[in-house]
C-alpha positions, 0 to 999 in steps of 0.5 A: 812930378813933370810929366809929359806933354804928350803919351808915347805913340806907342802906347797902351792904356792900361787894361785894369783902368776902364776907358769910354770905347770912344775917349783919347787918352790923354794922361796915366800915371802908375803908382807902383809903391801902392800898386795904383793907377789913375788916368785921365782921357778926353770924351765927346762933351755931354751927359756926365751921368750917361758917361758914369753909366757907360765907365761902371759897365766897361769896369764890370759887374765885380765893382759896386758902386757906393757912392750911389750917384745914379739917384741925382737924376741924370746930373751923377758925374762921378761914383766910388766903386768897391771890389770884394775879390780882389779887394781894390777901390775905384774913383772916376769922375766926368766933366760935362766939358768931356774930360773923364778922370779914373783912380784904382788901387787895391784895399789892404785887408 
């Protein structure tokens, strides 16, 4: 797969992905066949916990997280999120050097 350097000037992140209110986008691919998105962003260095609790709230109270990483004292840095309706999964992962990464798609019943 070649991808570009760089995202068009005119783009726009996709709204069923979550995004920190303060991230550059930096990287989105669509997986149509599977009805997935994942993406990838650039946010201001720091606690990966405190980025994981700020992503679950953009996702909404619909997703739950299952991973339960929110109990590793401040040291989570990513979570699985499930959603019952429609039922879809969520992966997002955080780096402590500031680089956000968040996969979707919906589950089959």
């Amino acid at each position: 797969m070649k991808l570009p350097v760089k995202l068009p000037e005119n783009f726009v992140w996709p709204r069923r992905l979550p995004i920190l209110s303060n991230a550059t986008p930096f990287r989105v691919m669509l997986f149509p066949k599977r009805d997935a998105a994942y993406g990838a962003f650039h946010y201001p260095p720091g606690s990966t916990a405190e980025a994981l609790d700020q992503i679950t709230a953009v996702a909404g109270n619909n997703w739950v997280r299952m991973a339960h990483e929110e109990a590793n004292l401040g040291r989570a840095s990513g979570e699985i999120l499930i959603r019952k309706n429609p039922p879809s999964i969520m992966l997002v992962n955080f780096t402590k050097e500031g680089v956000g990464v968040v996969y979707t798609r919906p589950l089959k019943k």
